[in-house]
Every structure is written in structure tokens, then in C-alpha cells.
C-alpha positions in Angstrom: 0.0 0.0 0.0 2.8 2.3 0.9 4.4 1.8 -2.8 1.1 2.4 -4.5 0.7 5.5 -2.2 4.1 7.2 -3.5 3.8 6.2 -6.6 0.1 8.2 -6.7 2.1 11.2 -5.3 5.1 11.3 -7.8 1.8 11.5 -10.9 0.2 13.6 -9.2 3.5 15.9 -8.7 4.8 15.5 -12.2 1.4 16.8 -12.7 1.5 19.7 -11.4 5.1 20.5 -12.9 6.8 19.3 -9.3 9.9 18.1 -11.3 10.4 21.5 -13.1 14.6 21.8 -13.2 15.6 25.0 -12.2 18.5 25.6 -15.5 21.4 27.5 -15.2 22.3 30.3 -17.1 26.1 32.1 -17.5 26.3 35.8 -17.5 30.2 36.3 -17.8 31.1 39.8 -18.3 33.7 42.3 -17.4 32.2 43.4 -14.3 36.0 45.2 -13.8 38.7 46.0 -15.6 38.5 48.5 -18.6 35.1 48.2 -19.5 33.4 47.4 -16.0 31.0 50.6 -17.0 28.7 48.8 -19.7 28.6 45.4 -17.8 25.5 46.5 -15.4 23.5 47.2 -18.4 24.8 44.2 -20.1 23.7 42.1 -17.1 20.4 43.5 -16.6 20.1 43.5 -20.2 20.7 38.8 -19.9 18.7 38.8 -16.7 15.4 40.8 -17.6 15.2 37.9 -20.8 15.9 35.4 -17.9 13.1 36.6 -15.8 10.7 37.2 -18.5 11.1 33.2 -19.6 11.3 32.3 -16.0 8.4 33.8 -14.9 6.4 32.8 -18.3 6.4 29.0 -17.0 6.3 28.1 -20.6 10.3 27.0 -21.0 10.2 23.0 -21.4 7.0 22.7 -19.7 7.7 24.7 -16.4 11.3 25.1 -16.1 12.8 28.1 -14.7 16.1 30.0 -15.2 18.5 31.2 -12.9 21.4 33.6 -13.7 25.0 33.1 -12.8 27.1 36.5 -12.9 30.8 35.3 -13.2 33.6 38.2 -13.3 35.7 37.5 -16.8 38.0 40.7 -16.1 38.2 41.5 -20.0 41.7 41.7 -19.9 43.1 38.6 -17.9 42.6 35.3 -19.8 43.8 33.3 -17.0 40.9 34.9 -14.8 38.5 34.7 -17.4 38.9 30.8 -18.1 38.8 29.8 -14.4 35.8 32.3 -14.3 34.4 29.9 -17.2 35.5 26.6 -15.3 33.7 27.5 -12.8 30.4 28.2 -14.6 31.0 24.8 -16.3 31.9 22.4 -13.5 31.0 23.9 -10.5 27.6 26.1 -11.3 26.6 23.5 -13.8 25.6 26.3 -16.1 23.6 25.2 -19.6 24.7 28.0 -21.5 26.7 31.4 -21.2 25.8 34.9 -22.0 29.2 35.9 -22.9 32.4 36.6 -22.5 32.5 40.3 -23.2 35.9 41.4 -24.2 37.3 39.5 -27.5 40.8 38.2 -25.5 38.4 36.9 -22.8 36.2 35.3 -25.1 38.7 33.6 -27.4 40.3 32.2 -23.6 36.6 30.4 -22.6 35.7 29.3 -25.7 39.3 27.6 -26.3 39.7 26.3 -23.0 36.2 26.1 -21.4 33.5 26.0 -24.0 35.1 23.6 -26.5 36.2 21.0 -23.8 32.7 20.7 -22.5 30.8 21.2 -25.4 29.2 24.6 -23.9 27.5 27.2 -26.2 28.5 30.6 -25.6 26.8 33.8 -27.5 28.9 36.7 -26.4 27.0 40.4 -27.0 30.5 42.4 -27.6 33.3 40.5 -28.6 34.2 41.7 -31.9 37.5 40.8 -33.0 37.3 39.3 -37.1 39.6 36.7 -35.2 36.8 35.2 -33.7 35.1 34.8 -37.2 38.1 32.0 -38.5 38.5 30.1 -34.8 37.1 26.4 -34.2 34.3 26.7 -32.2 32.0 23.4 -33.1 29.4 25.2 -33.5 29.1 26.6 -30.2 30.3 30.4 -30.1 27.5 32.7 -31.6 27.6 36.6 -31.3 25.2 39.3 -31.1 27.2 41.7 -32.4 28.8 42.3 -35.7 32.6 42.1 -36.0 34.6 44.7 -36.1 36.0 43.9 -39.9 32.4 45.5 -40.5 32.8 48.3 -38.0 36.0 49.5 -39.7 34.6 49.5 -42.6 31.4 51.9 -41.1 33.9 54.1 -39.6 35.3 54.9 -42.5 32.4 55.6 -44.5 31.7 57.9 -41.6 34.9 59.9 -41.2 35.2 60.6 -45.3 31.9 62.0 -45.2 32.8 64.5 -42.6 35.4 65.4 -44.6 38.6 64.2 -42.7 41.2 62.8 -44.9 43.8 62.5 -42.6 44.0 59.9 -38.9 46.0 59.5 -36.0 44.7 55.5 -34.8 46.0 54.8 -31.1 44.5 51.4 -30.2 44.4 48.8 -26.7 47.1 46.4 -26.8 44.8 43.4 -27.8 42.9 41.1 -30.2 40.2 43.8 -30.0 42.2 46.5 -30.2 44.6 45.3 -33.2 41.5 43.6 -34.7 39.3 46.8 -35.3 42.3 49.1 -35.8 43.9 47.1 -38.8 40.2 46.6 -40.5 40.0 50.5 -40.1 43.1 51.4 -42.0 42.1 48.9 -44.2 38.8 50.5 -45.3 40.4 53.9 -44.9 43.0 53.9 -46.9 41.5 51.7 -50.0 38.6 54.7 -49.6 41.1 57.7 -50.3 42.0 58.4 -46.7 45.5 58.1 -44.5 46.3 56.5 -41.3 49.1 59.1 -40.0 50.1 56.5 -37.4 48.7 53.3 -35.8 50.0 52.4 -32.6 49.3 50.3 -29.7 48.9 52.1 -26.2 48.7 49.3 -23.1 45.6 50.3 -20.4 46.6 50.8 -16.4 48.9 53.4 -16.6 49.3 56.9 -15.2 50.9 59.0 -17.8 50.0 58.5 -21.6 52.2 61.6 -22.2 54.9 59.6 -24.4 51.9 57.8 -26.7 50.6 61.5 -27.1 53.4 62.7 -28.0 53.9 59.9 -30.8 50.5 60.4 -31.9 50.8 63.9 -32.4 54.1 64.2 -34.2 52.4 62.0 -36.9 49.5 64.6 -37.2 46.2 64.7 -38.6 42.5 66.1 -38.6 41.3 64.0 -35.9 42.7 60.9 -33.2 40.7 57.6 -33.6 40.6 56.1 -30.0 40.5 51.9 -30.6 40.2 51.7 -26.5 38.5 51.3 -23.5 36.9 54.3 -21.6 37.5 53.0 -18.3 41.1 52.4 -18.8 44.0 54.0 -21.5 41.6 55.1 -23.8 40.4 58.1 -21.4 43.8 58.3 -20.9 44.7 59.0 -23.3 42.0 61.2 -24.1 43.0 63.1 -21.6 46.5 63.7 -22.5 45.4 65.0 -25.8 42.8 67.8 -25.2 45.1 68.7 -22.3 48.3 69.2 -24.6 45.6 70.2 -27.5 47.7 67.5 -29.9 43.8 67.3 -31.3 40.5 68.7 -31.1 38.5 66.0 -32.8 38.4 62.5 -32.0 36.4 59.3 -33.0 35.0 56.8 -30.5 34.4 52.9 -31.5 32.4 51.1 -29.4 34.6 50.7 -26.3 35.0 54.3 -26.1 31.2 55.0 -26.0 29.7 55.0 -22.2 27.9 57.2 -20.1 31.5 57.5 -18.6 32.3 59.0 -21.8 29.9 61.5 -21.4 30.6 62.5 -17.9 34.1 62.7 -17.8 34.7 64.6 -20.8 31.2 66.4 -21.8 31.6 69.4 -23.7 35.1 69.2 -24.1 34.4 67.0 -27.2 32.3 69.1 -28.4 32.1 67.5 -32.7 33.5 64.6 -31.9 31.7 61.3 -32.8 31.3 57.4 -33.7 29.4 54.3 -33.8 28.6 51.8 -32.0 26.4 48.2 -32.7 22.9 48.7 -32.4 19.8 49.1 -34.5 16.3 50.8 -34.4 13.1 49.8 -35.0 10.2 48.0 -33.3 12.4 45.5 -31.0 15.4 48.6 -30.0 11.6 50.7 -29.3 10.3 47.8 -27.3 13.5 46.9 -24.9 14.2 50.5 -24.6 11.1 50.6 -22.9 11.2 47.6 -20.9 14.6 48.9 -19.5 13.4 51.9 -18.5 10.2 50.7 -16.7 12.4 47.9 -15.4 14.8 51.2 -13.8 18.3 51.0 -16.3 19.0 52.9 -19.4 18.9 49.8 -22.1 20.4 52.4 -24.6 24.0 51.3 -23.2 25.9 49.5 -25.6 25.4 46.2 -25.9 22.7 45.7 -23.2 20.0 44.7 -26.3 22.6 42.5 -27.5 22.6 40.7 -24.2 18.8 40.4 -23.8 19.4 39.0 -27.3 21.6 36.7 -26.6 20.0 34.7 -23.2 16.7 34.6 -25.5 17.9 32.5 -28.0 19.6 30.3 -25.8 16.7 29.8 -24.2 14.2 29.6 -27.2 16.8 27.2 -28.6 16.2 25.0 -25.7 12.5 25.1 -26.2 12.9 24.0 -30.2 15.3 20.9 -29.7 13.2 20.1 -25.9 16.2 20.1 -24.4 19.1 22.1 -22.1 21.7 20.2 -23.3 23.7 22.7 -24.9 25.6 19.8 -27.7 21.7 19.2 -28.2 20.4 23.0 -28.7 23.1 25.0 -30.3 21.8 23.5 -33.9 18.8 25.2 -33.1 20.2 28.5 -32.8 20.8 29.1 -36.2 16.9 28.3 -37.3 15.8 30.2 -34.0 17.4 33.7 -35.2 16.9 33.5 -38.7 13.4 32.0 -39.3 11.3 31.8 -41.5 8.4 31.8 -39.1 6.4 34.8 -37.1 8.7 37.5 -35.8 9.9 37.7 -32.1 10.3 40.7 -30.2 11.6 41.6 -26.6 8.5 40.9 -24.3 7.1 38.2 -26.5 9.5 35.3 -25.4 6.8 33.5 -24.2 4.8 33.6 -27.3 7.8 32.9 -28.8 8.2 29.4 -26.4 4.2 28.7 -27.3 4.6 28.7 -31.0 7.9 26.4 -30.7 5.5 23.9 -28.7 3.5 24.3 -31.3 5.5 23.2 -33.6 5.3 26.5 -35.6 8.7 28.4 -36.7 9.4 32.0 -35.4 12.0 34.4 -36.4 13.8 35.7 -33.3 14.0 39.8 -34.3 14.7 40.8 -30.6 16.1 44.5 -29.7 18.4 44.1 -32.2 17.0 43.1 -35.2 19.2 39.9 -34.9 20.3 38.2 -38.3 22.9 35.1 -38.0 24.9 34.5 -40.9 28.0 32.4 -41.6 29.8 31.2 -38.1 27.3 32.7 -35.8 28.1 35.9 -36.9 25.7 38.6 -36.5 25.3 41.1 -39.8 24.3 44.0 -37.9 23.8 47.4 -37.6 25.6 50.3 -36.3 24.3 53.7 -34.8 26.3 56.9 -35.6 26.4 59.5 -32.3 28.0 63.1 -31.9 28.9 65.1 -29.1 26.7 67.8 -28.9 26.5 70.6 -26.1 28.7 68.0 -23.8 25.4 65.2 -24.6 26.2 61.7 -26.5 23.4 62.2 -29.7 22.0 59.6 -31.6 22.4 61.0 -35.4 21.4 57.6 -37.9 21.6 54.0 -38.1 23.8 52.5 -40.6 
């Protein structure tokens, strides 16, 4: 009688969704080192998809998702990876949002993600490295590479005009990565790269870089760094010596921080970071702010982005195994099917139950092509009256 009696309670438990898991999710991101500014919004960005899904009921009948924050440092690959390990062994994560920085993210993937068949999709590591590197099928990304940003950049200085660049970049696969596409593009437009050269982050004095830079000349400095670290720096070094009046800010340079330290100071400066408009960027923006952050910082869609289609992937091949889901990903981004926007990831979930495709547009308009690459868009800002402006999409 006893037997009969638990076996009657386990039905009526399953039932009722008693053997829900509770599924891990990874949200490894620089939360310090040289771009410890954007990883809040990145973060909330992961973890307002996670609740949404979670609280939806509707992931693999009744399964909820909890988020692991993990510290990957951006600039310490030896940090980053046991960051990853941990995730991996000790968390038993089923997917990571993540790594942020490019050399971080190249680290994990290598020495974590491949070993243990993980799937990562990082938001913001853009090195064109990435795009060649054995990843069996497990690294995805948000955000376009940076072979496509210096190629935008370009397009965007020439039309202002300048003809002539000082390029100081961060000493790293991100740095070298979006500097040499840059001079690339420029110069095969009609433009000149006065100088290119490598500055290291976590020092005191950029005076002798400044120096270098201006000797070389030109109409503006292109700043390939981070804003918490050299590329303020050096920043810094230059409007206080006046070596240049204009500068250009890829995506690592382009924070509130940016904003507050320096304001009206650079006054005409501008650049571009990845991001898009439309319906989804309209949506999350929204949901940010009711939710209490400013989703406008960079790559905070991108992470919303990237936790929903791990987690929609999950729902498509019914199952968390991330060796199982990541062919999924692919279908899940790109459709064909009904389209998929940020608050609508339990719609999303229904119509995979039902066996119906969707296309996964999210905040930022996601499209996956070769390698998990994302094609992406990028949005132009100025400095105007001391206030980072919005100006056009490209």
C-alpha cells in the first residue's frame, strides 16, 4: 500500500510541474577591468530575458532560469577561463551569455567551452579573429565584427570630410582587430592612417603615446580603446596638450562615462557603435526603462538577445543540453516563421511547442549569418553641447 501511495504522489507531482529543473544560465562579463561601466547594463540586459522566460512558466513545460554572474575581467585570460571553469563544473551552467571582451572570449571558448561542449553567445566580442576560430558550433555573437565596424567608420569619417588619422588602439585582439580593419577601409577609400599604434591600459601617464601620436599629425585621433582604462587616458592627455580637437570613438570608447568625464570638451567629436532601431530597440528600450536601467548602453540589447535565444533554442530541440540546442540556434534567429520581439518570449516558447517556426528579431533586429556571426547594424552619435546624440543607423 505504501508503494502504491508514493507512486500516486510522484503522478500527481509531475502533474502539477513538481519536477520543473531550475537551469542555469552564464552571464560572464567584465564586471571590472577597462570596460566594467557597460557590464550592469549588459547584465540586466541577460537577466530581464531570464526573468521574462522564468516567470512565463512556458520554457520546457515549467522550467525556470536562474542567472550566474561570473567576473571574466576582460583583460586577464587566465581569470576569465577559471571564471568559465567554474560556470561549467561547479555552477553546472547550460549556456553562457558571454564573455564580453574579444581576448576573454577567445580564452573560454578555447579552454572552457570547447572541452565541454558549452555554447556561448557573447554580445560584444568583436574581434574578425573570432570569425576563422574552431568553435564546433558553439560560439555565436550578437554583435557584428569589427572587420564591419572599420569598414562603417570609414564611411563615416570621409563624409565629414577628414582625410587625414592619428589610430591609437588597446594592446589586444580587440584592439589590433578593429584598428587594422579600419586602416584597411580607410586607406583603400582615399584616406590616411598618419600613425597606428598600440597604447597598453593601467597606466598613469599617456604623455609619451601622445606625444607619438601627435608628431604624426592629422584632422582627428581615432581612440581603438576602452573608456575606463588608457583610452580616457589618453584622451586626456590629448585635449590637455591640444595634440587634437576631434576624435572618433568605436564602441569601447562610447559610455555614459564618456559622457561624464569629458562632456563638452568634445564638443564634434563622434562614432558608432552596434545597435539598431526599429520596433524591438523601441520595445527593450522601454522595458529597460520601466524595469529602472538605461537599455540604450551599448550592448545591453545584444545581451537580452543573446539569453533569448539560448533559451528559445532550448524550447525548439526540448532540451538544455547545450551539444543538443546550439543546432537550433541558427533556425531560432533567422526563421522563417512569425517575428519575435523583446517581451514576446513566451509567445515565442508557445509557437515552438506548437510546432510552428518563429524568427527571433529581438532588440536588435538579430540576423545570424556564416559562423554565428551577426550582420548588424551600427548607430552613428555626436557630441553635442557636452550630450552623446544619436544622429542615424547604418
Amino acid at each position: 500500500m505504501k508503494k502504491i501511495l508514493l507512486a500516486s504522489a510522484a503522478i500527481a507531482f509531475g502533474a502539477t510541474g513538481a519536477y520543473a529543473d531550475d537551469v542555469k544560465m552564464g552571464v560572464l562579463l567584465g564586471f571590472t577591468g577597462p570596460l566594467e561601466s557597460l557590464a550592469p547594463g549588459m547584465a540586466k540586459g541577460a537577466e530581464m530575458a531570464i526573468k521574462e522566460v522564468s516567470e512565463s512558466g512556458k520554457l520546457l513545460g515549467g522550467d525556470t532560469v536562474t542567472p550566474i554572474e561570473a567576473d571574466s575581467t576582460c583583460v586577464d585570460a587566465a581569470a576569465a577561463t577559471a571564471a568559465g571553469e567554474t560556470l561549467v563544473t561547479s555552477d553546472k551552467v547550460s549556456g553562457i551569455v558571454g564573455a564580453m571582451c574579444s581576448g576573454a572570449t577567445t580564452a573560454v571558448l578555447q579552454n572552457v567551452a570547447m572541452a565541454n561542449g558549452m555554447v556561448m553567445i557573447s554580445p560584444s566580442a568583436t574581434s574578425p579573429a573570432l570569425t576563422t576560430l574552431p568553435d564546433d558550433g558553439l560560439f555565436f555573437r550578437t554583435a557584428p565584427s569589427d572587420a564591419r565596424q572599420g569598414d562603417v567608420m570609414a564611411d563615416e569619417i570621409l563624409e565629414k570630410g577628414i582625410k587625414s588619422v592619428a589610430v591609437t588602439y588597446t594592446n589586444n585582439d580587440y584592439g589590433k582587430g578593429l584598428a587594422d580593419s579600419f586602416e584597411k577601409a580607410y586607406e583603400a577609400k582615399g584616406g590616411k592612417v598618419t600613425i597606428s599604434a598600440a597604447h597598453e591600459d593601467g597606466k598613469g601617464d599617456y604623455s609619451a603615446e601622445v606625444g607619438s601620436l601627435a608628431s604624426a599629425g592629422g584632422d582627428a585621433l581615432v581612440i581603438a580603446g576602452y573608456v575606463d582604462q588608457g583610452g580616457s587616458g589618453i584622451l586626456r592627455g590629448a585635449l590637455d596638450t591640444g595634440a587634437f580637437s576631434k576624435f572618433v570613438f568605436p564602441d569601447g570608447m562610447v559610455s555614459q562615462t564618456l559622457q561624464d568625464n569629458f562632456g563638452s570638451e568634445i564638443n564634434g567629436s563622434f562614432g558608432q557603435l552596434p545597435d539598431s532601431a526599429g520596433q524591438g530597440m523601441q520595445t527593450y528600450l522601454g522595458m529597460a526603462k520601466a524595469a529602472g536601467y538605461d537599455g540604450s548602453s551599448a550592448y545591453s540589447g545584444g545581451s537580452y538577445d543573446a539569453a533569448a535565444l539560448i533559451m528559445l533554442a532550448m524550447e525548439a530541440a526540448n532540451s538544455t543540453d547545450p551539444k543538443v540546442y546550439k543546432d537550433k540556434i541558427m533556425d531560432i534567429a533567422n526563421g522563417p516563421g512569425e517575428k519575435i520581439y523583446p517581451g514576446e518570449l513566451a509567445k515565442g516558447l508557445e509557437l515552438i511547442k506548437e510546432g510552428k517556426p518563429i524568427d527571433y528579431e529581438g532588440a536588435t533586429a538579430i540576423k545570424l549569418i556564416g559562423n554565428g556571426e551577426a550582420a548588424g547594424t551600427f548607430r552613428e552619435i555626436e557630441i553635442k553641447d557636452g550630450k552623446i546624440e544619436t544622429v542615424k543607423y547604418r
